[in-house]
CHARMM-style PDB file with segment names, atoms N, HN, CA, C and O in Angstrom:
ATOM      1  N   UNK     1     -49.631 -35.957 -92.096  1.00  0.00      PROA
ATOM      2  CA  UNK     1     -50.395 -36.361 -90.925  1.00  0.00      PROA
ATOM      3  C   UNK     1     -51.737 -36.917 -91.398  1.00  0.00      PROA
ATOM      4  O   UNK     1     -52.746 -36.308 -91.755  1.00  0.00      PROA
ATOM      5  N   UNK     2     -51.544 -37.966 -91.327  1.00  0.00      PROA
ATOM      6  HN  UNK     2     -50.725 -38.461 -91.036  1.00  0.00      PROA
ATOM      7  CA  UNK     2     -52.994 -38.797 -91.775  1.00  0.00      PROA
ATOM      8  C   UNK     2     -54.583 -38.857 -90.720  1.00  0.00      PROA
ATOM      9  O   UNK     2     -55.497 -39.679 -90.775  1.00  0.00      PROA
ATOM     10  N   UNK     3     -54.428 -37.699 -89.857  1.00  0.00      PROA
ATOM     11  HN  UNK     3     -53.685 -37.031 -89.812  1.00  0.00      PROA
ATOM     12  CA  UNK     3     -55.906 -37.572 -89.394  1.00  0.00      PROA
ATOM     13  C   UNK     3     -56.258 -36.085 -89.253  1.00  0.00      PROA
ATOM     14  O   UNK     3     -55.651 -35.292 -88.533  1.00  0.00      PROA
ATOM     15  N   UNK     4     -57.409 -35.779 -90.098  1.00  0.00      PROA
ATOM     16  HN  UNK     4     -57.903 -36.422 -90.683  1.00  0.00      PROA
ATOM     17  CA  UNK     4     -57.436 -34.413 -90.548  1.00  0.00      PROA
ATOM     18  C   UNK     4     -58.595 -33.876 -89.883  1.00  0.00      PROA
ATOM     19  O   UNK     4     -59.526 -34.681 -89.880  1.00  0.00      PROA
ATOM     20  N   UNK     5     -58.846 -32.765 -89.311  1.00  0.00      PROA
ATOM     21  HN  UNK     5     -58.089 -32.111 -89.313  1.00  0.00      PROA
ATOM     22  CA  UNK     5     -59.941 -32.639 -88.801  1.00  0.00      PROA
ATOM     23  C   UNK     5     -60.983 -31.640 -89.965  1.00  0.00      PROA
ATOM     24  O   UNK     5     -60.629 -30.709 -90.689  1.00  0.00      PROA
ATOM     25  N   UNK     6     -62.229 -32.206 -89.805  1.00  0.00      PROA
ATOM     26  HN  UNK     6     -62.517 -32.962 -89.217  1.00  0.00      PROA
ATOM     27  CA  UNK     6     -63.133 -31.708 -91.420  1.00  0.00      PROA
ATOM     28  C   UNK     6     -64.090 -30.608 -91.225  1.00  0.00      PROA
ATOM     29  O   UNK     6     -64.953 -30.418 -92.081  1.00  0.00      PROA
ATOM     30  N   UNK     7     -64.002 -29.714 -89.958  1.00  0.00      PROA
ATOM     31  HN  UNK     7     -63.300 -29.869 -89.262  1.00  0.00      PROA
ATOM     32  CA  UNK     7     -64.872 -28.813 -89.563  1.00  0.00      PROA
ATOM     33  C   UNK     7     -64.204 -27.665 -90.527  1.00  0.00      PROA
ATOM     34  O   UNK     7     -63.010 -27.485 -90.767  1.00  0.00      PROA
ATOM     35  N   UNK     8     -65.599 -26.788 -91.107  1.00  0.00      PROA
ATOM     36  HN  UNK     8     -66.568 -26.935 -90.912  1.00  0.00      PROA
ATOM     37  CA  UNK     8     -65.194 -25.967 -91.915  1.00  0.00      PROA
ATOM     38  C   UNK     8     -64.432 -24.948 -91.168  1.00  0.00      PROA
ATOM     39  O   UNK     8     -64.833 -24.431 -90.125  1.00  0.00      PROA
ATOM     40  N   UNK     9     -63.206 -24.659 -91.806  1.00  0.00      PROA
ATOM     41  HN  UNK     9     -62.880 -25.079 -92.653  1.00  0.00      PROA
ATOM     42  CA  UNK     9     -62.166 -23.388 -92.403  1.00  0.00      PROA
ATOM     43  C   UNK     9     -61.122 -23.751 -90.580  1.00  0.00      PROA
ATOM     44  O   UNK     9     -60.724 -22.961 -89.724  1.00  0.00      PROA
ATOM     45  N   UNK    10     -61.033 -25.248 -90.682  1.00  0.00      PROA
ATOM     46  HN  UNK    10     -61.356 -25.890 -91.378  1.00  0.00      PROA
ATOM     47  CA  UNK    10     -59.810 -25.607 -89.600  1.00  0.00      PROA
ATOM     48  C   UNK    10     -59.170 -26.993 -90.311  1.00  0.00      PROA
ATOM     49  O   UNK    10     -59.635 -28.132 -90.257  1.00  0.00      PROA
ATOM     50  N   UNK    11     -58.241 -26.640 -90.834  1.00  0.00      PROA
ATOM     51  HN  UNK    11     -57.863 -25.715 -90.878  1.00  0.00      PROA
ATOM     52  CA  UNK    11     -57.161 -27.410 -91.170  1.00  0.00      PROA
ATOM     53  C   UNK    11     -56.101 -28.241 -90.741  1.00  0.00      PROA
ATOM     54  O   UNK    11     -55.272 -28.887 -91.382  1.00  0.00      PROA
ATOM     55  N   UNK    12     -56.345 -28.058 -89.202  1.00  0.00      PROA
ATOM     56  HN  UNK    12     -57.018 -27.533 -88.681  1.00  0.00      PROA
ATOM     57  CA  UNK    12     -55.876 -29.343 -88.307  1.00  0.00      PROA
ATOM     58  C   UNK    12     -55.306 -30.158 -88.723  1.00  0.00      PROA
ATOM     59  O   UNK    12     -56.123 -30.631 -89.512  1.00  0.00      PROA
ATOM     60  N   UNK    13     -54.256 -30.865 -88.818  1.00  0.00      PROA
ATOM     61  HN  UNK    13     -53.592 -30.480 -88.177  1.00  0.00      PROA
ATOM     62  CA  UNK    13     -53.824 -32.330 -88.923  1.00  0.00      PROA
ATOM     63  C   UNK    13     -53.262 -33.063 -87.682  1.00  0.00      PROA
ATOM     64  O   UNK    13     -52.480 -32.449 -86.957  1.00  0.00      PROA
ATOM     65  N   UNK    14     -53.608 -34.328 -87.394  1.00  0.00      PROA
ATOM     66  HN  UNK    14     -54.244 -34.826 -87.984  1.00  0.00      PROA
ATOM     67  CA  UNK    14     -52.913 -34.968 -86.276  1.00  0.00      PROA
ATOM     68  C   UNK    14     -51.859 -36.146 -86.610  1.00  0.00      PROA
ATOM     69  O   UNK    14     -52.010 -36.718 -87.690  1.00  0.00      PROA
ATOM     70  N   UNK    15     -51.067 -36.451 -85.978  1.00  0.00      PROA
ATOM     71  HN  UNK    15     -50.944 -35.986 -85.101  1.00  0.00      PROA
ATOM     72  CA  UNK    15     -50.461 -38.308 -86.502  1.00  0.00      PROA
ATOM     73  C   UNK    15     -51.368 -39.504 -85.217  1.00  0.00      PROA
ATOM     74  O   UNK    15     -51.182 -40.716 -85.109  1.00  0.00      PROA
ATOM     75  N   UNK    16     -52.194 -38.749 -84.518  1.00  0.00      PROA
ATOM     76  HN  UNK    16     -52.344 -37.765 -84.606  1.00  0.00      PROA
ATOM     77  CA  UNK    16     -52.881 -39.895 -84.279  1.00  0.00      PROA
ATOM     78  C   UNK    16     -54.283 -39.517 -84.006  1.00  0.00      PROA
ATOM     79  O   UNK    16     -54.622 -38.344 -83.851  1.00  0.00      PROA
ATOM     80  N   UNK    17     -55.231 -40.685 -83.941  1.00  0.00      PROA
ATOM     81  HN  UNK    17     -54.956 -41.638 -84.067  1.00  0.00      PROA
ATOM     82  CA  UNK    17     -56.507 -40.464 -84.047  1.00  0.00      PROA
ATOM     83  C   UNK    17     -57.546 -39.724 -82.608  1.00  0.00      PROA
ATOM     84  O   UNK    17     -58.565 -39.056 -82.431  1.00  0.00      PROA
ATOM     85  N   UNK    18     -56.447 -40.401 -81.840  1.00  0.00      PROA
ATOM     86  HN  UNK    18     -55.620 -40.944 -81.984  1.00  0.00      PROA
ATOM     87  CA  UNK    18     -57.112 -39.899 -80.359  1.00  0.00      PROA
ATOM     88  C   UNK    18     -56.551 -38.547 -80.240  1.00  0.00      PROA
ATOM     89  O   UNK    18     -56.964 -37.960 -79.240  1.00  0.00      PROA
ATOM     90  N   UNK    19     -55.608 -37.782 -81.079  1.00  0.00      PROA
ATOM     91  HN  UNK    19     -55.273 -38.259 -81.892  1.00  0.00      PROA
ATOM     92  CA  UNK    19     -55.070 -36.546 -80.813  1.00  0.00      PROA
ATOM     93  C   UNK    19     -56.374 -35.308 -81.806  1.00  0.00      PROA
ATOM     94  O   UNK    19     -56.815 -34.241 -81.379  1.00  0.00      PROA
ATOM     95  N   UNK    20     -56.641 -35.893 -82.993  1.00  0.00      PROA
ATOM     96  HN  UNK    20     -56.283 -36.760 -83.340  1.00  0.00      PROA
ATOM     97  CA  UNK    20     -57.926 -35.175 -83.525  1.00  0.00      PROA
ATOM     98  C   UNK    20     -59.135 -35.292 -82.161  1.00  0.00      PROA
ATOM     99  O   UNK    20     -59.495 -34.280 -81.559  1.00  0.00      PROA
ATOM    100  N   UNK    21     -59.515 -36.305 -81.914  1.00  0.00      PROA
ATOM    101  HN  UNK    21     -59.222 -37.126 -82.404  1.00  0.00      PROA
ATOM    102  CA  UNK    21     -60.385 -36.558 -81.277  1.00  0.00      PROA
ATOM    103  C   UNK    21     -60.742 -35.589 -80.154  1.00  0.00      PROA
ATOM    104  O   UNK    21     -61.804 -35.171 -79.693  1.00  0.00      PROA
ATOM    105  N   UNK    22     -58.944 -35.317 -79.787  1.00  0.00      PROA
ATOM    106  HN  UNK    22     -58.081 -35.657 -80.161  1.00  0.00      PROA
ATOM    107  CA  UNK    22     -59.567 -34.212 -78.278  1.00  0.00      PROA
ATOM    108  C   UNK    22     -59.376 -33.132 -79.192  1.00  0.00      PROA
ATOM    109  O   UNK    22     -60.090 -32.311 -78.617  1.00  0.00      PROA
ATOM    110  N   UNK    23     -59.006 -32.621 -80.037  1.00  0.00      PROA
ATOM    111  HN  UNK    23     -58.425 -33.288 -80.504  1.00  0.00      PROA
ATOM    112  CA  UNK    23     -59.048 -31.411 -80.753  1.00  0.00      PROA
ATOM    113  C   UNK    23     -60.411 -30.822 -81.065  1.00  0.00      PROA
ATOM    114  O   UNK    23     -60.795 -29.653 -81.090  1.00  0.00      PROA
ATOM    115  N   UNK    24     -61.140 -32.183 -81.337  1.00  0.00      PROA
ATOM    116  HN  UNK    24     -60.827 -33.132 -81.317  1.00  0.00      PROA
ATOM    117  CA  UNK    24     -62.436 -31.767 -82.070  1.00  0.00      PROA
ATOM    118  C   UNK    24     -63.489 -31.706 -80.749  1.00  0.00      PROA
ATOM    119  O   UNK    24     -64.492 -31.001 -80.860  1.00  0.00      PROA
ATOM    120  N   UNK    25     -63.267 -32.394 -79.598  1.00  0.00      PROA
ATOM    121  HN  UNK    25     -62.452 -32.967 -79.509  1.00  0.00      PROA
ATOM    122  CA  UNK    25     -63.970 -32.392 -78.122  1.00  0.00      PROA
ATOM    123  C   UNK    25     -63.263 -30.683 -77.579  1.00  0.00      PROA
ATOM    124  O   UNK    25     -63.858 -29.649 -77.883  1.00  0.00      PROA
ATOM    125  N   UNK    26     -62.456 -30.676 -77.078  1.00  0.00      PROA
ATOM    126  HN  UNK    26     -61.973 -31.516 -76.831  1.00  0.00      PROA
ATOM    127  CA  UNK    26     -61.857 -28.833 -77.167  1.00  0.00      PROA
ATOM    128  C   UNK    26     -62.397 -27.878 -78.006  1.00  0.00      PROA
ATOM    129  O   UNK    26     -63.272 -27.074 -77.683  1.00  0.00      PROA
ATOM    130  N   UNK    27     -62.042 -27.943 -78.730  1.00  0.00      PROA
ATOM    131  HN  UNK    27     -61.331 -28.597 -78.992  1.00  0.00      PROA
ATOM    132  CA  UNK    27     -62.526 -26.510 -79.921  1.00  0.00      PROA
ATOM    133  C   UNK    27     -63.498 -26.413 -80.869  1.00  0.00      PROA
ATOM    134  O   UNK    27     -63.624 -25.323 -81.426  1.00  0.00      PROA
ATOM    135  N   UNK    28     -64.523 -27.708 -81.308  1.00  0.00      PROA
ATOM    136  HN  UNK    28     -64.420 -28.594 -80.855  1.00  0.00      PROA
ATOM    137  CA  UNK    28     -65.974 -27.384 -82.091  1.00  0.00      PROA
ATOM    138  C   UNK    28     -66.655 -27.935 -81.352  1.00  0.00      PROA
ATOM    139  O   UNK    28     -67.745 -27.367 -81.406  1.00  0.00      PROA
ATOM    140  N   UNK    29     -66.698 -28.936 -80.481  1.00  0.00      PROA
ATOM    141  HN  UNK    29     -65.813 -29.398 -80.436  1.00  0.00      PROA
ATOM    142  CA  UNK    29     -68.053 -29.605 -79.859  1.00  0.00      PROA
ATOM    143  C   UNK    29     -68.331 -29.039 -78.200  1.00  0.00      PROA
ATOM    144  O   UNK    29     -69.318 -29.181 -77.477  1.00  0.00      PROA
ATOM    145  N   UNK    30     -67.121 -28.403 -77.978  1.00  0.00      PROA
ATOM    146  HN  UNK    30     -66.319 -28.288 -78.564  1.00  0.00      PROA
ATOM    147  CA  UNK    30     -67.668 -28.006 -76.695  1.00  0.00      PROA
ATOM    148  C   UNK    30     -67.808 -28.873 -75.445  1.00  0.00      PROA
ATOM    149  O   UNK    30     -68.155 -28.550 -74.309  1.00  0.00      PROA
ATOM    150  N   UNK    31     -67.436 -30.104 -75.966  1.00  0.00      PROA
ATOM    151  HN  UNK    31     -67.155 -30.367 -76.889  1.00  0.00      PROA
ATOM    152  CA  UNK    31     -67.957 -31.363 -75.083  1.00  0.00      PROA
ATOM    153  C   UNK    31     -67.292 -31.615 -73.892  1.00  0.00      PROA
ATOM    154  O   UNK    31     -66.181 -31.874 -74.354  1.00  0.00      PROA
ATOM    155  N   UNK    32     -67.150 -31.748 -72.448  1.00  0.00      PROA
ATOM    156  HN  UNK    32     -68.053 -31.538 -72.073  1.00  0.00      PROA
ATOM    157  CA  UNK    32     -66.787 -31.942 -71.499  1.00  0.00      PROA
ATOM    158  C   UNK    32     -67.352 -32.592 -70.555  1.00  0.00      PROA
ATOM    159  O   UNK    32     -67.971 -32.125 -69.599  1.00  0.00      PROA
ATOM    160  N   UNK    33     -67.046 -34.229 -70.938  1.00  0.00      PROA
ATOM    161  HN  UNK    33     -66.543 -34.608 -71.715  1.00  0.00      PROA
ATOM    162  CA  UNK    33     -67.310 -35.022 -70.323  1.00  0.00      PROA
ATOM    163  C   UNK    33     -66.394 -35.575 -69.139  1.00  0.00      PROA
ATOM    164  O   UNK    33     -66.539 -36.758 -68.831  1.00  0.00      PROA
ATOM    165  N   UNK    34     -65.565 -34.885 -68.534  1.00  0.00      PROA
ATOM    166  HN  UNK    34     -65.447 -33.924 -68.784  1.00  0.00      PROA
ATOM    167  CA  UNK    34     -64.494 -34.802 -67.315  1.00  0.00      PROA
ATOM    168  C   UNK    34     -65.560 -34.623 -66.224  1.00  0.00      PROA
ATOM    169  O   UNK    34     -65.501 -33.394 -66.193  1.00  0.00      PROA
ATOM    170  N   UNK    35     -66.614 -34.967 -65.183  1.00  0.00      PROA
ATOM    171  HN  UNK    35     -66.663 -35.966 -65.208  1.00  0.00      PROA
ATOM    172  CA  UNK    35     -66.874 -34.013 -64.451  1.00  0.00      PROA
ATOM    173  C   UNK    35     -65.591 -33.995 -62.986  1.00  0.00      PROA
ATOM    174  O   UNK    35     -64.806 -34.943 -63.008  1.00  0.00      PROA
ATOM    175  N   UNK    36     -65.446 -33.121 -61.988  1.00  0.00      PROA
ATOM    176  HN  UNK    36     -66.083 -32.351 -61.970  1.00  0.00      PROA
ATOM    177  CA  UNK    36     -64.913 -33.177 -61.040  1.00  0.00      PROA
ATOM    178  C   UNK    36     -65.892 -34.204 -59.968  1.00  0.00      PROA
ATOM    179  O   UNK    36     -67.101 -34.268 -59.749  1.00  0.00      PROA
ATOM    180  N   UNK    37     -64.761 -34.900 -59.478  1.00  0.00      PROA
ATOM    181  HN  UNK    37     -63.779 -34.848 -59.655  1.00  0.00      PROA
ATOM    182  CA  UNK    37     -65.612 -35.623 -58.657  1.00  0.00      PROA
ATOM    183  C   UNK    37     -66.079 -35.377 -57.461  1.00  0.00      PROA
ATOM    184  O   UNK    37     -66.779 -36.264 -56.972  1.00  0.00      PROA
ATOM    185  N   UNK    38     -65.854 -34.217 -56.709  1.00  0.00      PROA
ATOM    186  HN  UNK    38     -65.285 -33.497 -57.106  1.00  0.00      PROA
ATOM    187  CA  UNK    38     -65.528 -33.300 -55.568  1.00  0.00      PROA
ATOM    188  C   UNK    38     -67.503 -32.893 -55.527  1.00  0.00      PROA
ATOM    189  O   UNK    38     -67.861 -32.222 -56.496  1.00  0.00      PROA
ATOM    190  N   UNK    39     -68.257 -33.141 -54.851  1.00  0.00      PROA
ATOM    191  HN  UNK    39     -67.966 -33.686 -54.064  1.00  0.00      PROA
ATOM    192  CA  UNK    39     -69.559 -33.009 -54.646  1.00  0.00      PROA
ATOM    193  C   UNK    39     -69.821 -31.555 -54.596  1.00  0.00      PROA
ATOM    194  O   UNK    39     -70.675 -31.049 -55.324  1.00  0.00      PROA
ATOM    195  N   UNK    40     -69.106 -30.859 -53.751  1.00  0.00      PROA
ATOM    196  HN  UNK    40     -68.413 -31.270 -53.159  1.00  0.00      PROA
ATOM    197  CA  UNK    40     -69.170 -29.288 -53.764  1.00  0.00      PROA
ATOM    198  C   UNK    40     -68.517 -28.647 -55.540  1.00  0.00      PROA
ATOM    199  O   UNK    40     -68.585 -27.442 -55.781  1.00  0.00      PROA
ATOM    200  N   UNK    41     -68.223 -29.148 -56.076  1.00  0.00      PROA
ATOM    201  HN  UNK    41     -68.167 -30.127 -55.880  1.00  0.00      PROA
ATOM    202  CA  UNK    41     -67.765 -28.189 -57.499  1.00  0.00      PROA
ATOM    203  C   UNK    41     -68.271 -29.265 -58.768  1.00  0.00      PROA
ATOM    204  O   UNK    41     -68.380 -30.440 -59.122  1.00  0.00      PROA
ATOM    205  N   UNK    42     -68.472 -27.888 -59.112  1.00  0.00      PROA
ATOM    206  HN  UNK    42     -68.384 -26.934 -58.824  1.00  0.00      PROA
ATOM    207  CA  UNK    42     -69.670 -28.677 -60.485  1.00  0.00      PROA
ATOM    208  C   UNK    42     -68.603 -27.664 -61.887  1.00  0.00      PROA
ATOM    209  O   UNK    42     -69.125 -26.977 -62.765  1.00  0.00      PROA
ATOM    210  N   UNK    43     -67.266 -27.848 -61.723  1.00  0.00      PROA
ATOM    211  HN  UNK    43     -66.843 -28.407 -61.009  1.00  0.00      PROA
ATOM    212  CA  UNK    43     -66.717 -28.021 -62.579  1.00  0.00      PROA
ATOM    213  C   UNK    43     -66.357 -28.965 -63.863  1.00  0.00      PROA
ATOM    214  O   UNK    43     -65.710 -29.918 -63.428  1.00  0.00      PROA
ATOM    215  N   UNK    44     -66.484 -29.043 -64.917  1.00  0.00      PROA
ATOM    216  HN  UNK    44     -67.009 -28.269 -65.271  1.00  0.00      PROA
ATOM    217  CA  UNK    44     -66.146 -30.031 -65.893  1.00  0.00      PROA
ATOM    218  C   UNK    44     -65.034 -29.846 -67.159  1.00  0.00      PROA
ATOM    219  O   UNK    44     -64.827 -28.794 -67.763  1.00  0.00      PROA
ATOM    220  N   UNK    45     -64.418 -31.062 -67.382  1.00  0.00      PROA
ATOM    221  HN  UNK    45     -64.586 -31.917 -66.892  1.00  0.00      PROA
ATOM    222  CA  UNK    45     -63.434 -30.258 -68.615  1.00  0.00      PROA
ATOM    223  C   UNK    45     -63.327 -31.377 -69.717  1.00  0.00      PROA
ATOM    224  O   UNK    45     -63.297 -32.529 -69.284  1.00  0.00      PROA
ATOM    225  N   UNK    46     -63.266 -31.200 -71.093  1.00  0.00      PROA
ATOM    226  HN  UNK    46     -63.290 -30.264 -71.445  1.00  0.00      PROA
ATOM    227  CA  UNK    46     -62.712 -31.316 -72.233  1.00  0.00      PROA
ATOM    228  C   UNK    46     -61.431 -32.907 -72.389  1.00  0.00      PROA
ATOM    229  O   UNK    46     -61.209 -33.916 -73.058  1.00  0.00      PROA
ATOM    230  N   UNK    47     -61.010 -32.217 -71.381  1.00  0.00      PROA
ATOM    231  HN  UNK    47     -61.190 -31.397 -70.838  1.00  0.00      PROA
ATOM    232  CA  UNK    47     -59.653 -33.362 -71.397  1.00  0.00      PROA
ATOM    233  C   UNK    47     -59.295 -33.905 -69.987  1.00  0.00      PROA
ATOM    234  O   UNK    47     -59.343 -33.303 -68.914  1.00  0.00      PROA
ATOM    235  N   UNK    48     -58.922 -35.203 -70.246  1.00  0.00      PROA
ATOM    236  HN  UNK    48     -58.884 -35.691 -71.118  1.00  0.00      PROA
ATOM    237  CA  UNK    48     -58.858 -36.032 -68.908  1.00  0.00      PROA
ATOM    238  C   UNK    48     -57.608 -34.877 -68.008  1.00  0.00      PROA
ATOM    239  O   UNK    48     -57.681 -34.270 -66.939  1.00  0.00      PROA
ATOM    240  N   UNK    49     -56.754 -34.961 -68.845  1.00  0.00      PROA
ATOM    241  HN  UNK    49     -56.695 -35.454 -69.713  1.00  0.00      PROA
ATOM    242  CA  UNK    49     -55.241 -34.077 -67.854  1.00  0.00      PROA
ATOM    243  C   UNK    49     -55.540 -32.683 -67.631  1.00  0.00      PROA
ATOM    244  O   UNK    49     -54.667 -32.157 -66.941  1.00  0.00      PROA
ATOM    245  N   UNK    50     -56.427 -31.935 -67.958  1.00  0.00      PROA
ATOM    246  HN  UNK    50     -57.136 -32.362 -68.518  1.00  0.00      PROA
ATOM    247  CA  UNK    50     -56.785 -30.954 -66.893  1.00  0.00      PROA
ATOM    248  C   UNK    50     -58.024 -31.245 -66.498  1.00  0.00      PROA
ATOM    249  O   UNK    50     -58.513 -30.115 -66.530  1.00  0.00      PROA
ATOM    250  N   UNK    51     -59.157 -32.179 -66.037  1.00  0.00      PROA
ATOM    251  HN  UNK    51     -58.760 -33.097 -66.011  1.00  0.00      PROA
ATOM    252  CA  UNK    51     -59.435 -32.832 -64.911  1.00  0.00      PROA
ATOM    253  C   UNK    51     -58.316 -33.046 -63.470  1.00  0.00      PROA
ATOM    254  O   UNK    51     -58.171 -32.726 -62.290  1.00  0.00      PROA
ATOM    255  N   UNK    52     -57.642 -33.914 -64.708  1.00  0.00      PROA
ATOM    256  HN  UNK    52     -57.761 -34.174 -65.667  1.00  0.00      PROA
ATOM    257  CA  UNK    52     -56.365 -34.453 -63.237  1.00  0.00      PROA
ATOM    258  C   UNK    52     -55.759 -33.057 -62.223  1.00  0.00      PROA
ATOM    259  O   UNK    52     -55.703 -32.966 -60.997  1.00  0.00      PROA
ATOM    260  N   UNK    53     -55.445 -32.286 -63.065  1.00  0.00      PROA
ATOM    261  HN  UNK    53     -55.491 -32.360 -64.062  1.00  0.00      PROA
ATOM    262  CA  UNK    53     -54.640 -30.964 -62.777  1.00  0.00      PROA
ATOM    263  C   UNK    53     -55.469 -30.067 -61.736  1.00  0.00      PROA
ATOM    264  O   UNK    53     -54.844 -29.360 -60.946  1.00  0.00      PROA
ATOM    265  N   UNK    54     -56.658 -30.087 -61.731  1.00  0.00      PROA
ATOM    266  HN  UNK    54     -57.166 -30.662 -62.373  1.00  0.00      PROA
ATOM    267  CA  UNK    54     -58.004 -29.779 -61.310  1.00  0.00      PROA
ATOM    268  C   UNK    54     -58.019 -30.094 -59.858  1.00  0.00      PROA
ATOM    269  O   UNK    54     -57.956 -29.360 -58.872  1.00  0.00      PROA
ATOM    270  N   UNK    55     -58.099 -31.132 -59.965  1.00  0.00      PROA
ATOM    271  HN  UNK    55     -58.150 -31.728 -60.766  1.00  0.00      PROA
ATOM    272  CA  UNK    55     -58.278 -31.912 -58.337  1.00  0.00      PROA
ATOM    273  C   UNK    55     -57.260 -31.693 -57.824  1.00  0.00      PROA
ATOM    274  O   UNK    55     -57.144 -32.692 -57.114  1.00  0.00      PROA
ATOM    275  N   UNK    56     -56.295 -31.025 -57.630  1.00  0.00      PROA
ATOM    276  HN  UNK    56     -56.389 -30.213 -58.206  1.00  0.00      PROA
ATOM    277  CA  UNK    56     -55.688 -30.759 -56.667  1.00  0.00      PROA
ATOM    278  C   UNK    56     -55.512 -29.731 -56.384  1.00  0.00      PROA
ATOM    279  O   UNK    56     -54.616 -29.254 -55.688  1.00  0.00      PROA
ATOM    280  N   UNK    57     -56.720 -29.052 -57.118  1.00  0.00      PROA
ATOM    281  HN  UNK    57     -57.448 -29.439 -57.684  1.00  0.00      PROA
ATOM    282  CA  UNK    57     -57.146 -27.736 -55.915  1.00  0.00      PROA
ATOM    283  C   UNK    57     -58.257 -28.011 -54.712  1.00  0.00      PROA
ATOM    284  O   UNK    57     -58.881 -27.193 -54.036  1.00  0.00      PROA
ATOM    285  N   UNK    58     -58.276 -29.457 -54.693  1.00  0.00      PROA
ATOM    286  HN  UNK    58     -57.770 -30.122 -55.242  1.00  0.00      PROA
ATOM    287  CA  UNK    58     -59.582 -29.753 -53.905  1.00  0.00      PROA
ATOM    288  C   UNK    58     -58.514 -30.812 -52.438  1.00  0.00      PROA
ATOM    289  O   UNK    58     -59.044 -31.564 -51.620  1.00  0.00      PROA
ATOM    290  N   UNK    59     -57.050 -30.522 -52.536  1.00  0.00      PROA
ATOM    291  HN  UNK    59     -56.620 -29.911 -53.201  1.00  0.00      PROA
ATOM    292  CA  UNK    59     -56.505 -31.375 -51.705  1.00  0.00      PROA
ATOM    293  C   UNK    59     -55.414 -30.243 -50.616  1.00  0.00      PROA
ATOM    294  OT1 UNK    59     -54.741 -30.726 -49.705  1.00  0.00      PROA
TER     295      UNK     59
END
């Protein structure tokens, strides 16, 4: 698997680049740039498909 993720003592490998990418947005950076778009919930997530999964607790 030619995309490796380089955070110390995680050995990760992916076969594609956007698959490290949410690995490394999920589990070292913390980053969750999803917000809900729903004005009343100030929920946010990591990955677009549980965003998606999300909003339809708002329907």
């Amino acid at each position: 698997r030619p995309f490796t993720c380089d955070y110390p003592s995680c050995s990760r490998s992916f076969k594609r680049a956007e698959h490290l990418k949410r690995h490394v947005r999920s589990l070292h950076t913390k980053e969750k740039p999803y917000l809900c778009p729903e004005p009343s919930c100030k929920k946010a997530f990591s990955r677009s498909d549980n965003l998606n999964q999300h909003t339809k607790v708002h329907k």
